[in-house]
C-alpha positions in Angstrom: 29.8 78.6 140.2 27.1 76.6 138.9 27.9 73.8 141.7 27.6 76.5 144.4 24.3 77.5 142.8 23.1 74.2 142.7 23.6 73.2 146.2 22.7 76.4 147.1 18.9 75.6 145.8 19.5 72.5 148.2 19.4 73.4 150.9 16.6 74.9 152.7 16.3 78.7 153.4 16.4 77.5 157.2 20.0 76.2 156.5 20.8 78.6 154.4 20.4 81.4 157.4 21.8 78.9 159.9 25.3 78.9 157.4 25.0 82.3 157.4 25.1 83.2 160.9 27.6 80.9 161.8 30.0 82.3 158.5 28.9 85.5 160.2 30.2 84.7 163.7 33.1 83.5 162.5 33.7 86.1 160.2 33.3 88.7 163.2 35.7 86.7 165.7 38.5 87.1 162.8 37.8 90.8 162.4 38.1 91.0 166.3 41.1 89.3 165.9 43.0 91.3 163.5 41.9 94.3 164.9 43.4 93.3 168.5 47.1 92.5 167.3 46.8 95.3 164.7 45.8 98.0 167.4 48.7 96.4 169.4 51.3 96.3 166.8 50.5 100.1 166.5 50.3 100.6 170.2 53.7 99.2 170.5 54.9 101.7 168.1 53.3 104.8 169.6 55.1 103.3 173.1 58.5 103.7 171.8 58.1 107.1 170.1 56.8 108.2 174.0 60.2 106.9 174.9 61.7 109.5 173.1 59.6 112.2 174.1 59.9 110.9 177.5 63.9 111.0 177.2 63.7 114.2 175.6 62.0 115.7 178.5 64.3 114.1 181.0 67.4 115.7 179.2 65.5 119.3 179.3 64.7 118.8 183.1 68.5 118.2 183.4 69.2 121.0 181.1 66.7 123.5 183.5 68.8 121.7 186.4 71.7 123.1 185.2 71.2 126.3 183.9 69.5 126.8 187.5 73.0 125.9 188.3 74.4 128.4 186.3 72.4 131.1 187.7 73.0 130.1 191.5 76.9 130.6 190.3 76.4 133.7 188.6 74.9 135.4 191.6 77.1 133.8 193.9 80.0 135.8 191.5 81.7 132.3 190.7 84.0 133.7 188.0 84.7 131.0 185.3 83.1 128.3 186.9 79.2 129.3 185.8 80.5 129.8 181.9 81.1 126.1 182.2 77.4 125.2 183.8 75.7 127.5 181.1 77.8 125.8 178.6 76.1 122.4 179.6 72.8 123.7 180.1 72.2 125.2 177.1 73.5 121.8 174.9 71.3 119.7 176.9 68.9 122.4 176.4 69.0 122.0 172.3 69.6 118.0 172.8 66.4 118.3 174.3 64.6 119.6 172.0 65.6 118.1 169.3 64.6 114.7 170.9 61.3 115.5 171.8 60.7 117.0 168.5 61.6 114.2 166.9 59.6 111.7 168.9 56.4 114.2 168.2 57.3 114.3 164.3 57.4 110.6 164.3 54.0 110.4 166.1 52.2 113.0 163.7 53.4 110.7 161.0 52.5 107.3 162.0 49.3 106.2 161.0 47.9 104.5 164.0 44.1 103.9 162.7 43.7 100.0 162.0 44.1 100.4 158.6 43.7 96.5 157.6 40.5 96.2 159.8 38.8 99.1 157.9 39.6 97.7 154.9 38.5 94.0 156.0 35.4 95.2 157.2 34.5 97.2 154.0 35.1 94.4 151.6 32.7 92.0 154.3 30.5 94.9 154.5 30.2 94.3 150.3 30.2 90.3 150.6 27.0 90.1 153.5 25.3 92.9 150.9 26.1 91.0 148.4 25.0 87.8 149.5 21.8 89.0 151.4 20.7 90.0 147.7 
């Protein structure tokens, strides 16, 4: 500590800033940095819980496909034939569902704020206060 001091009383105030604002610059291009692949890291996650929202929509369009099936049969006075099409319809209906659901649940509950960056910044927030002073 003493050493630091010491060398700090060195060197002149215009070195002193010059250190600075290159430790400055440096320390921004790292907090760019981290807060690129951790926005992307958390981008990449959001991306596959769409893929199950996205599957889970397929499966209901396929589910309305069939029960609109299952209606054309029932007015056409298909006997057993619709009992199997609503049947289908309403299990891809529920599979549905639940699919989506879950994909939504799991996006409610990831935290997708840059959670490391925040924090990185806050503690260089407290070192440029504290060496300003």
């Amino acid at each position: 500590m003493a050493m630091i001091e010491s060398t700090a009383r060195e060197r002149s105030v215009g070195e002193l800033f010059g250190a600075l604002a290159t430790e400055t610059s440096t320390l921004f291009r790292q907090e760019v940095h981290l807060a690129t692949s951790e926005l992307t890291q958390k981008a990449v996650l959001a991306g596959k819980y769409s893929m199950r929202i996205a599957a889970g929509a397929a499966l209901g369009l396929v589910g309305l496909m069939t029960l609109a099936g299952a209606i054309v049969l029932v007015l056409a006075h298909v006997i057993p034939l619709w009992v199997s099409a609503l049947i289908i319809g309403v299990l891809l209906g529920v599979g549905a569902y639940a699919l989506a659901s879950s994909g939504v649940r799991a996006i409610k509950k990831a935290d997708l704020r840059p959670t490391e960056t925040i924090a990185s910044l806050k503690e260089d927030k407290t070192w440029t206060a504290n060496l300003v002073h």
